[in-house]
C-alpha positions in Angstrom: 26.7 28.2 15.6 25.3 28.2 18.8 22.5 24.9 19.7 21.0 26.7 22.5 19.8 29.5 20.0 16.0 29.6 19.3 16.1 29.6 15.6 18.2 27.2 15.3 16.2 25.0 17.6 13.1 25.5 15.3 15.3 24.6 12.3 16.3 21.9 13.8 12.6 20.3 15.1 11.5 21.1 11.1 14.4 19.1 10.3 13.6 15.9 12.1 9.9 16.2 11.8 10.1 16.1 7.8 12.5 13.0 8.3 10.1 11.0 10.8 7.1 12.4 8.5 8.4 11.0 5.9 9.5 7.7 7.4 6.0 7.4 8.6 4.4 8.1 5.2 6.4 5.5 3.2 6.0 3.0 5.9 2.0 3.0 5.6 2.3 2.4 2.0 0.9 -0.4 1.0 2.7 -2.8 -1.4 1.1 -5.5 -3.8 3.4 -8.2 -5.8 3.0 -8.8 -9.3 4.7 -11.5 -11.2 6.1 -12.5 -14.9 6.3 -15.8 -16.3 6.3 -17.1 -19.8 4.3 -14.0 -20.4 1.8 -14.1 -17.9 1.5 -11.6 -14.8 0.6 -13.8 -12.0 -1.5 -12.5 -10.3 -4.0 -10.7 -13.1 -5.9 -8.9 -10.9 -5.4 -6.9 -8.2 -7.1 -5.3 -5.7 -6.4 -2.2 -3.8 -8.6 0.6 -1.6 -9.8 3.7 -3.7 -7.9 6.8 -2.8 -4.5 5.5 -1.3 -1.1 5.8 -2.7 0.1 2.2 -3.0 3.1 0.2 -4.8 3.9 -2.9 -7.3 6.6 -4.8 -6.7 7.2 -6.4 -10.4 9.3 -9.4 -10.8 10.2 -10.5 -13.9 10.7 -14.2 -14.1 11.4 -14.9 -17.8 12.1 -15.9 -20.1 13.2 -13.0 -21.8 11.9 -9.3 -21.3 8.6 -8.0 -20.6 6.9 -4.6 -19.5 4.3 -3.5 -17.3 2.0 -1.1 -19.4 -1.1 0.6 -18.4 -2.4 3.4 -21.1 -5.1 4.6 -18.4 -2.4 5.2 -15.9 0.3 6.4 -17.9 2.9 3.8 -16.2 5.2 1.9 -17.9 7.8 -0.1 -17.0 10.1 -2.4 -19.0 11.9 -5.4 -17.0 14.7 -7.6 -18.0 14.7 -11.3 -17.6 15.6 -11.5 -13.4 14.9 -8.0 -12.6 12.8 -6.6 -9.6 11.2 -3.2 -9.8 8.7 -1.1 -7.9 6.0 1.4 -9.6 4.3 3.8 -6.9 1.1 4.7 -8.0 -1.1 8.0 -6.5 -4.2 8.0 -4.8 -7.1 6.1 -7.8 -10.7 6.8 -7.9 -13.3 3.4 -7.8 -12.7 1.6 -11.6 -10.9 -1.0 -13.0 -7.9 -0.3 -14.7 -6.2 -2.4 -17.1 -2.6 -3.1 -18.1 -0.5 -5.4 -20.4 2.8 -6.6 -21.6 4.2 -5.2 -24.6 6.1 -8.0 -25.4 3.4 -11.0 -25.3 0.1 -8.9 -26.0 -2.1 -12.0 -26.3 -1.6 -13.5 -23.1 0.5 -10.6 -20.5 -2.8 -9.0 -19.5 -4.1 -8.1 -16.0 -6.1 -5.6 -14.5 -5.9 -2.9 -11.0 -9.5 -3.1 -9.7 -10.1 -0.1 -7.1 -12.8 -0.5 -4.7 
């Protein structure tokens, strides 16, 4: 194959612009942390800009299991005692949208509130 070609040039430059694209669009997401502890999230609300795809880091802290649940976003997520896992959500419109923890209904609640 000869570099010096045009097309191959062109396939080339597509090439490394998708890569740097991409690099660029995953670097200006943003990311929120959510914990888990004795079957609380901490914190129970966050906050995050309408119409921007953005990410949860969810630690689970024990004890035991727990998931991250939300109905209205059809995410969910189950997380061992000591595991760490990221949800990427897309872009939201303004609301307030709740989510729980299967495994301690009463008390693992929290809430997304988009401004």
């Amino acid at each position: 194959m000869k570099w010096n070609s045009m097309g191959t040039r062109v396939l080339l430059l597509a090439v490394i612009g998708t890569w740097v694209g991409s690099a660029c669009w995953a670097a200006d997401l943003a990311v929120y942390a959510l914990n888990i502890k004795d079957g609380r999230f901490d914190p129970e609300t966050i906050e995050v800009p309408a119409k921007v795809r953005f990410k949860i880091v969810i630690t689970n802290h024990g004890p035991g299991p727990e998931e991250f649940e939300s109905k209205e976003l059809r995410k969910e997520s189950v997380l061992a005692e000591g595991v760490t896992r990221a949800v990427v959500f897309a872009p939201l419109k303004p609301g307030t949208y709740p989510f729980f923890g299967e495994f301690h209904p009463d008390t693992a609640n929290g809430q997304i509130v988009v401004k």
